[in-house]
Legacy VTK file of the C-alpha trace (Angstrom):
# vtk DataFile Version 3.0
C-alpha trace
ASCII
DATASET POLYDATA
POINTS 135 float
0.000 0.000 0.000
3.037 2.288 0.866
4.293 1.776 -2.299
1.244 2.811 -4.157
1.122 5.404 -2.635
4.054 7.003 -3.203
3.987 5.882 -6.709
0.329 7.909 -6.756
2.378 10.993 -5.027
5.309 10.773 -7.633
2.627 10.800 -10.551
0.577 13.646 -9.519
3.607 15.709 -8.561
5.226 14.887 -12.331
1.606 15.833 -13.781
1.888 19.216 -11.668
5.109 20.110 -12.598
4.665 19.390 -16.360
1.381 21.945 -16.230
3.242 24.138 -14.690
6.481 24.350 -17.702
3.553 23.907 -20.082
2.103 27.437 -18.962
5.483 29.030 -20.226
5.911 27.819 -23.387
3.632 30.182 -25.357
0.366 28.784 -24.934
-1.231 31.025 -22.600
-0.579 34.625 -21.839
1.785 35.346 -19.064
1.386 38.241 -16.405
4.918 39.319 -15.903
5.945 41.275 -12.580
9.280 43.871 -13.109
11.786 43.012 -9.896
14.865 44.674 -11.188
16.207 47.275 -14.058
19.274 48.579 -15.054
19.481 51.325 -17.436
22.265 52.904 -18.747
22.879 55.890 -21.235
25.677 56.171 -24.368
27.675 58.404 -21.538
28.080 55.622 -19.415
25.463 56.408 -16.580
23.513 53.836 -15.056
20.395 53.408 -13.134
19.132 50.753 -11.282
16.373 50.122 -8.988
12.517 49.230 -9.322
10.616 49.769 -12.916
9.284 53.430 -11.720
12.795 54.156 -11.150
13.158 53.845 -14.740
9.854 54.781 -15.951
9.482 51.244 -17.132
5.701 49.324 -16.494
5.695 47.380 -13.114
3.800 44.753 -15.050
3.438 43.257 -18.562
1.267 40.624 -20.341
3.231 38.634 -23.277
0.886 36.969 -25.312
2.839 34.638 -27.376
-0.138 32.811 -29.442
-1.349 36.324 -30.420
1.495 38.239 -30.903
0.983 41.263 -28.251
2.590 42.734 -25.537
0.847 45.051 -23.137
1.868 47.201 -20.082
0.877 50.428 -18.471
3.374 52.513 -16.538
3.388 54.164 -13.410
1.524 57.327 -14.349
-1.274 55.252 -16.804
-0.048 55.321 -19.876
-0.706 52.384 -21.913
1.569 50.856 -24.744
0.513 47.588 -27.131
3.573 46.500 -29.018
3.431 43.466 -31.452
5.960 40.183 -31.102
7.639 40.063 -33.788
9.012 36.790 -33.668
8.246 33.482 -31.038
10.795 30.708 -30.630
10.857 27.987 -28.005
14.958 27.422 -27.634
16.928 25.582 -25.183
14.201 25.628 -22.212
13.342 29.256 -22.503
10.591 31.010 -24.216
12.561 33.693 -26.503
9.947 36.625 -27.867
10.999 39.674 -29.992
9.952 42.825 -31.296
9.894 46.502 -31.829
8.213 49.736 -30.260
8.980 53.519 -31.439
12.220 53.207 -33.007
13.767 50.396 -30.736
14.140 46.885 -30.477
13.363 44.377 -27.200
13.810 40.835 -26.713
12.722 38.491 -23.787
13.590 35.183 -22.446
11.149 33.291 -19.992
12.215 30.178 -18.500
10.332 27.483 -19.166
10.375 25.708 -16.030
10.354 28.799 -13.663
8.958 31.243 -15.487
11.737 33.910 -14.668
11.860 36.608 -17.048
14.509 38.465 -18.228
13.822 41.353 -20.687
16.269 43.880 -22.950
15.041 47.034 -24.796
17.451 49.008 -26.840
16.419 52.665 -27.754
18.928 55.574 -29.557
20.951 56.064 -27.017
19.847 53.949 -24.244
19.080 50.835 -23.105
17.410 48.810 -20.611
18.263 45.399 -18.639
14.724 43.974 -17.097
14.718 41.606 -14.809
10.963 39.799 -13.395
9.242 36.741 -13.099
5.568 35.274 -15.243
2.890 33.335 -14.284
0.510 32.244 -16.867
-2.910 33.575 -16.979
LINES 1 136
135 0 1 2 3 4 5 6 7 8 9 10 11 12 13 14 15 16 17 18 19 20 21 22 23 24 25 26 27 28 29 30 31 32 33 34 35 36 37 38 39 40 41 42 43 44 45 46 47 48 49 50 51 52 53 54 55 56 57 58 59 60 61 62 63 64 65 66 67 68 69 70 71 72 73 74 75 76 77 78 79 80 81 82 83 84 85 86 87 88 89 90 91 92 93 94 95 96 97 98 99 100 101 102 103 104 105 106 107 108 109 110 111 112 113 114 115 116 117 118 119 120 121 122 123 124 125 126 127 128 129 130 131 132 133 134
């Protein structure tokens, strides 16, 4: 009986776990928090901190089957900015695209759903660091 049991555990654990990656791999729109940014300048300077600190969106949705990326910043205003391009490589989720003049990339970990997030504008650019849960 012990045995069955844990083989019952094991089985719904692996089951969990595989829904779990399978909610990063584009199939369902993630909610992405912002943890950490760095941004730096062509001089050299560097900010980090929080997304406010960079007037960067605390959150963003990354819809992968649609092709959309959404976020709203700090003081409400709202930006939509098409994926370019989806790729599933090497356990990560790897999205790109383009907004006003610039170019941003993202990689979410498949199994954790960690997000990490550049944007490169003319003369700056940003390092974004979060984590995504699907929706």
């Amino acid at each position: 009986m012990r045995t069955l049991t844990k083989m019952v555990c094991g089985i719904s654990l692996l089951g969990a776990s595989m829904a779990v990656a399978a909610g990063f791999d584009g199939s369902t729109p993630l909610l992405c928090a912002v943890t950490d940014t760095v941004s730096c300048d062509r001089q050299g300077h560097c900010v980090e901190g929080p997304a406010n600190a960079v007037n960067l969106p605390t959150f963003i949705r990354l819809d992968a089957k649609n092709k959309m990326a959404e976020s709203t910043r700090e003081g409400g205003e709202k930006r939509t900015s098409p994926i370019l391009s989806v790729h599933e490589e090497e356990g990560a989720l790897v999205l790109l695209g383009v907004e006003q003049g610039g170019g941003w990339s993202a990689a979410i970990a498949e199994q954790t759903g960690n997000l990490t997030l550049t944007v490169a504008e003319e003369g700056i650019g940003y390092i974004v660091f979060g984590a995504c849960l699907p929706q």
